[in-house]
C-alpha positions, 0 to 999 in steps of 0.5 A: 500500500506504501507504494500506491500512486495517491491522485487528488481525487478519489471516487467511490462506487458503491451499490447505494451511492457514488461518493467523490472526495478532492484532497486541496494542496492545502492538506487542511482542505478537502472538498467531497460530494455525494449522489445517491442511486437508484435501488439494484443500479448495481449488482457488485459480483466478482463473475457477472456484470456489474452495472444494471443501470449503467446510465443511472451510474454514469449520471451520478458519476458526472454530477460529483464530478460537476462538483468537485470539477473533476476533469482530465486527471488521474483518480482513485476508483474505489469498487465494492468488496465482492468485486476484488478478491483478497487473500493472505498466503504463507510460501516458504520462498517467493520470487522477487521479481513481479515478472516471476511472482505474478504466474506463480500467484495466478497458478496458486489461485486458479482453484479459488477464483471463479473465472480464468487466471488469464482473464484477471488483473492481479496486484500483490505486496510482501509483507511481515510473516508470523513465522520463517518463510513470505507472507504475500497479500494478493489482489485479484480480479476479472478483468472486465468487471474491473474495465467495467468501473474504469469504463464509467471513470473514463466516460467522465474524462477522468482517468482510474489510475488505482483501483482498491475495494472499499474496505482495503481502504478502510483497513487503514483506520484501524489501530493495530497495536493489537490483534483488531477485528473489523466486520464491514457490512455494505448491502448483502456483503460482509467484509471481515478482515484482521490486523495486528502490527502492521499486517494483514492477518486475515481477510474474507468477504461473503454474501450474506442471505439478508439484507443490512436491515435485516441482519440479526446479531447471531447471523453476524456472529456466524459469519466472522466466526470462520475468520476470527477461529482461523485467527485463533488457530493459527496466531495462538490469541484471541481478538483484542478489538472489534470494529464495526461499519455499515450498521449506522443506528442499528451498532448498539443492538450488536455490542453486547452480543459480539463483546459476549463473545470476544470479550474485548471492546466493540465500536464503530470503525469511524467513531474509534478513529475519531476518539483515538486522534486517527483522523484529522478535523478535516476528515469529519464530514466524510466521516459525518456521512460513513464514507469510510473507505474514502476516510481511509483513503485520505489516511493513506495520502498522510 
């Protein structure tokens, strides 16, 4: 993530809005607009189109651009969870050059995504493993679901230069002094991953049988039980932290069921960051309007 190009303009597309935020020269000055959408304009989907209303998307796109005066420049694309898959692999050797690295990852992967290695883009980074050996974050992607977004970016005159999931984003807002749980619900998706140190420790994205409004806490418990048990397992200690995103007023009924069984501190992604001094006053307003993956984003220009 070190190495990312970081644009001044971030856009956001997500199944119930599209979201642009315009980082000034001044690092005190942001700028940042919201348009919702109409319900099922998009479908996020690792194997099938996207876009079910496409000029629906295409016109909010444009009305964020309007405002932010968005217009030939490079941007950051930030695309629902379900389109990019993330997995966190052990090797005991692993090549150093990309040139090497990337068809080894591709073979490795080929079992675990549903479509053709040659059909994907693929994105990785090294990072500190638990034990001997090389921990490798991979990225992966179709590559037309991913021309797809870009697709709606370029007919807007703008140019996708990064693309991220939302919640790859939003792992920067987390403090990973200790082993830190965040569950991120957008839609029927739940994004579940785990940090601690500075490392990616687990990471897993499912669909979910209801909707947001209609999650229960129990069904909740279920879905991130598989990831925290794996955590468990394979670190030998349990979860520190839980953060919670995408529940809004709804969080209070999950505190006590989710502290009953982690036996750590529960709070909202976004609210921890504020009263643990990670974002900056300038950062409020998106955080006012949970756009924590473009929050995250802004953390990883600092």
């Amino acid at each position: 993530m070190d190495a990312t190009p970081h644009p001044n303009l971030a856009i956001e597309i997500s199944p119930e809005r599209i979201a642009g935020v315009r980082f000034g020269r001044a690092a005190t000055h942001i700028s940042y607009d919201v348009e919702p959408l109409p319900k099922g304009a998009i479908v996020p989907s690792a194997i099938e189109a996207n876009l079910a209303n496409a000029a629906a998307v295409k016109a909010a796109v444009a009305r964020v651009c309007q405002t932010l005066g968005a217009k030939d420049e490079d941007a950051a694309l930030l695309v629902p969870d379900p389109v990019i898959r993330v997995f966190v692999q052990h090797f005991d050797e692993f090549p150093r050059s990309q040139e090497e690295a990337i068809p080894m990852l591709r073979w490795k992967l080929k079992k675990s995504v549903p479509f053709e290695a040659e059909e994907t883009l693929l994105s990785f980074m090294r990072q500190a493993p638990k034990a001997e050996g090389v921990d490798v974050v991979t990225a992966i992607a179709r590559l037309r679901i991913i021309k797809e977004y870009e697709g709606v970016l370029q007919e807007a005159s703008l140019r996708p230069g990064v693309v991220l999931s939302t919640t790859l984003a939003a792992v920067s807002l987390l403090e990973d002094q200790k082993p830190t749980l965040l569950a991120r619900v957008a839609g029927t998706s739940l994004t579940t991953a785990i940090v601690r140190e500075g490392v990616l420790a687990g990471y897993r994205c499912t669909e979910l049988p209801v909707h947001t409004d209609a999650l229960t806490p129990q069904l909740l418990l279920e879905e991130i039980y598989p990831l925290a048990a794996y955590y468990q397992d394979t670190w030998q200690e349990g979860i520190q932290a839980v953060r919670v995103a995408g529940l809004g007023n709804r969080l209070p009924d999950f505190v006590p069921p989710l502290e009953e069984e982690f036996k750590c501190p529960v709070r909202s992604l976004l609210s921890a960051a504020v009263s643990d001094g990670n974002l900056r006053a300038e950062a409020r307003p998106l955080a006012d309007q949970e756009l924590d993956g473009l929050v995250g984003w802004m953390l990883h220009r600092d």
